[in-house]
C-alpha positions as CSV (number, residue, x, y, z in Angstrom):
1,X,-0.1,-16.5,-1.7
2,X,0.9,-13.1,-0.6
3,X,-1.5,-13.0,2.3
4,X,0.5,-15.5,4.8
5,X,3.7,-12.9,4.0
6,X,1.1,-9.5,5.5
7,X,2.9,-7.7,7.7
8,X,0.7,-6.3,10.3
9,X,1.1,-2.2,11.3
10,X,2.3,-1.9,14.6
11,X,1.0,1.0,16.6
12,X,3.4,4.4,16.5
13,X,3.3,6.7,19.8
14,X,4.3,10.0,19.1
15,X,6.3,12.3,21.7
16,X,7.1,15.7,21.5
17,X,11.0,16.2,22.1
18,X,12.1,18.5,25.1
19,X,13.4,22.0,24.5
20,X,17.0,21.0,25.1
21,X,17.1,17.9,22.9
22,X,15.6,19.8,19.8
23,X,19.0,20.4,18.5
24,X,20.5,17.2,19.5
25,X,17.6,15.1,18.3
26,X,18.0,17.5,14.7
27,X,21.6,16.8,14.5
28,X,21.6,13.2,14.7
29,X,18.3,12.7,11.7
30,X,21.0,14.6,9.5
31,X,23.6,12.0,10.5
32,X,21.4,9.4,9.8
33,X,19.9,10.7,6.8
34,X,23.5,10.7,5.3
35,X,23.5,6.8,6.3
36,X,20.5,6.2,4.5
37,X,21.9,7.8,1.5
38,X,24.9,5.5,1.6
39,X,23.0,2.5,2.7
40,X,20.5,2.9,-0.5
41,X,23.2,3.6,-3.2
42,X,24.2,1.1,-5.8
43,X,28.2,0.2,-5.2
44,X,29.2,-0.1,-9.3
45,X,32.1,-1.8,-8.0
46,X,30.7,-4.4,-6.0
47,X,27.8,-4.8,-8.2
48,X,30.4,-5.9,-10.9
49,X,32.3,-8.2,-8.7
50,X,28.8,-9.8,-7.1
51,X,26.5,-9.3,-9.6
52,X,22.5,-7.7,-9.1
53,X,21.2,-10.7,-7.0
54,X,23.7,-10.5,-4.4
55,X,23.8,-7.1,-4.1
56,X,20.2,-6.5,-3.9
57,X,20.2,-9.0,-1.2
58,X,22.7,-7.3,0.8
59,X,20.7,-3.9,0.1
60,X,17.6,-4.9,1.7
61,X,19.3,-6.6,4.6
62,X,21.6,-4.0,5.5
63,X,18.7,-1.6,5.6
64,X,16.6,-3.9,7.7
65,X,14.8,-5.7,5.8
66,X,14.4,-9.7,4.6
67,X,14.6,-11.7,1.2
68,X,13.8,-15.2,0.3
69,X,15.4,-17.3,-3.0
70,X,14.5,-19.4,-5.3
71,X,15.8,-22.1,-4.8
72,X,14.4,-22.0,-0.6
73,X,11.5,-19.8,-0.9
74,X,10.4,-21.2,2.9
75,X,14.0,-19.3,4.6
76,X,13.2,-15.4,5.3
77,X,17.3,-14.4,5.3
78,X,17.8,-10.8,7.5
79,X,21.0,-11.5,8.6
80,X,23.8,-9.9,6.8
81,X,26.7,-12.1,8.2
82,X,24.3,-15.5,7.6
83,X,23.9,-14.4,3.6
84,X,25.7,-17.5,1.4
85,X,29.7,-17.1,0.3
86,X,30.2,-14.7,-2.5
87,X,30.9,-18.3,-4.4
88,X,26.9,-18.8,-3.7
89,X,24.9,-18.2,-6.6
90,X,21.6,-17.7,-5.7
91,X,18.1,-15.8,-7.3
92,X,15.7,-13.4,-5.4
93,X,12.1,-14.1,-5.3
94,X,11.0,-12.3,-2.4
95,X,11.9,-9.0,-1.1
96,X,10.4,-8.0,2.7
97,X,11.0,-4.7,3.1
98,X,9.3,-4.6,6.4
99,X,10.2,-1.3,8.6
100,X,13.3,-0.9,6.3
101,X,15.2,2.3,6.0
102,X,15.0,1.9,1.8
103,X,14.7,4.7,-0.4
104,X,14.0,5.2,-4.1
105,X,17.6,5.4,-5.2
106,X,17.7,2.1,-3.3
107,X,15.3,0.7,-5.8
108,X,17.4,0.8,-8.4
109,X,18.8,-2.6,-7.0
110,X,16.0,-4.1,-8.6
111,X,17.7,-3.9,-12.2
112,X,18.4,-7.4,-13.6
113,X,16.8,-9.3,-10.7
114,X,14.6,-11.0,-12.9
115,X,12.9,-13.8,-10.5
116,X,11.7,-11.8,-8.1
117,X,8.4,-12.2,-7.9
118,X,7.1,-10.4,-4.7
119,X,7.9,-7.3,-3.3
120,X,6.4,-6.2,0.5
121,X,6.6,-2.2,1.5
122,X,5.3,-2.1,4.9
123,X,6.5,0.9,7.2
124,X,8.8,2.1,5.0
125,X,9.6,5.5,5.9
126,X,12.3,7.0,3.9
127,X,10.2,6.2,0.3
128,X,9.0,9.3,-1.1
129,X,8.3,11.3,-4.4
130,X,7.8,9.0,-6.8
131,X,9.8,6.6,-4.4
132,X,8.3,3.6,-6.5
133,X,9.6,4.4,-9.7
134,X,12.0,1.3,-9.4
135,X,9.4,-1.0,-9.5
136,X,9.6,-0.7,-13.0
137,X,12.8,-2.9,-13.0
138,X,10.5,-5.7,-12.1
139,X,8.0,-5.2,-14.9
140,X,8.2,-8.5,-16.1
141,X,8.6,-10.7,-13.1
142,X,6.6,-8.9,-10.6
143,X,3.2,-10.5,-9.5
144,X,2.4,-9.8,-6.2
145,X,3.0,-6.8,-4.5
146,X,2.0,-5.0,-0.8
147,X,2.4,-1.1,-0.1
148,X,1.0,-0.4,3.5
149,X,2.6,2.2,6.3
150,X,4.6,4.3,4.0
151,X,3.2,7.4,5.1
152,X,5.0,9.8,2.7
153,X,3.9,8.1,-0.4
154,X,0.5,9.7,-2.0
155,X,-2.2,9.4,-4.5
156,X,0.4,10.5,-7.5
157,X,3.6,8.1,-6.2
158,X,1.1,4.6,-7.0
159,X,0.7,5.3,-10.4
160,X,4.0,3.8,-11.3
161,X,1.7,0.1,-10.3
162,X,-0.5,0.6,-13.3
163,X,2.5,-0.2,-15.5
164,X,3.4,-3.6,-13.7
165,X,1.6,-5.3,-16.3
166,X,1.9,-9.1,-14.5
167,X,0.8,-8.5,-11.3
168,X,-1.9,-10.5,-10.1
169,X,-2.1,-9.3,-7.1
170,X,-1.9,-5.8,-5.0
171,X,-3.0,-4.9,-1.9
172,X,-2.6,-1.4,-0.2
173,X,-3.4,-0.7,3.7
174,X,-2.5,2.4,5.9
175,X,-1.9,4.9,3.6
176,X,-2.9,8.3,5.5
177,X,-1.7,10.9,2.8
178,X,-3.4,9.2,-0.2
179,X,-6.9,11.8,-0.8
180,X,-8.6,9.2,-2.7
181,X,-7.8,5.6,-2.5
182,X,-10.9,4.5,-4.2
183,X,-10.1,6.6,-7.3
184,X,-6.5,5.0,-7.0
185,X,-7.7,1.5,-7.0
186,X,-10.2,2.6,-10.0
187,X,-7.3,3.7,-11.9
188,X,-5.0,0.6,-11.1
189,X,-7.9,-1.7,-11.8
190,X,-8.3,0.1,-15.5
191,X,-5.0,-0.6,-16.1
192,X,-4.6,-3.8,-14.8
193,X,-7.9,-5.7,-15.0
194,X,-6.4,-9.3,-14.0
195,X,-5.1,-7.8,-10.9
196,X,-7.0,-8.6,-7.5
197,X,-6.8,-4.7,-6.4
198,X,-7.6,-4.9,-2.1
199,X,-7.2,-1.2,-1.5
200,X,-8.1,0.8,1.9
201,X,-6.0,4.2,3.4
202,X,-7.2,3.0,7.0
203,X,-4.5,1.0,9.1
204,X,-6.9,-2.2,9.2
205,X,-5.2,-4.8,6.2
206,X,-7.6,-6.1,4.0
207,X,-7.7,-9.9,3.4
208,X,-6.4,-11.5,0.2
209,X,-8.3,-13.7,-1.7
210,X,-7.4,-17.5,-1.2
């Protein structure tokens, strides 16, 4: 069940910068932005030497985030330096992209993971226009799925869901820029009528179904 795996919002205090740190503070989101990039960019090389699983793994963790395999679905790994040799094979099955810096050219990862079979968003800043488009990669494997706290994603950005057509189960929390989350969920549910759809914008997770 997806529901033991919820990741709970944490709350977010906002402070406006001083006068003199404004250009500081400005200078050091572009250096990090140019991070991200790098951090969310598929390495052809390395890809080719390690294959998708790996480097998906290695991905997520680097940007913060946790995966589970397979073959121990119990172990949450989040540790880069703890991930198994390169001799290791292994198979996602969970992806926990809890407060991770990922972005949607990160999502491209996903290709040829084909076991992975849940997939968590929570506070995940950097994903934006259409930033869930790599979910597609997952089309067939995919059956449980959590967006919640990515406040730059809106109404238009969750369509992409509608054409996961295994899911079985979605839930959606703490979305403040998606208008109409009822209409959303009305959509989704059209489209995917075996899916348990728990859908609210508030910050106050909805419980899954046991």
């Amino acid at each position: 069940m997806l529901s033991h795996l919820l990741s709970r919002p944490s709350c977010v205090l906002r402070c406006s910068p001083s006068p003199s740190s404004i250009g500081a503070s400005g200078f050091s989101r572009k250096i990090w932005g140019y991070v991200a990039v790098a951090f969310n960019q598929v390495d052809a090389q390395r890809l080719a030497k390690v294959g998708p699983n790996r480097l998906c793994a290695e991905w997520v963790v680097k940007n913060g985030g946790g995966v589970r395999f397979v073959d121990s679905p119990s172990k949450l790994w989040k540790d880069y330096n703890s991930l198994p040799a390169e001799t290791t094979q292994f198979c996602l099955k969970v992806i926990d992209a809890t407060n991770a810096s990922i972005m949607k050219i990160g999502l491209e990862h996903f290709k040829n993971c084909n076991h992975i079979d849940t997939v968590i968003f929570h506070n995940c800043k950097h994903l934006e226009d259409d930033g869930l488009e790599g979910l597609k990669h997952l089309t067939n494997s995919l059956t449980r799925l959590q967006i919640s706290g990515c406040y730059n994603l809106v109404d238009a950005d969750l369509a992409v869901i509608s054409e996961l057509k295994n899911l079985q189960q979605l839930i959606i929390f703490d979305m403040i820029y998606v208008k109409d989350m009822d209409e959303v969920a009305r959509k989704l549910k059209q489209c995917l009528p075996k899916c348990d759809i728990k859908a609210t914008k508030f910050g106050v997770p909805v419980k899954a179904d046991k």
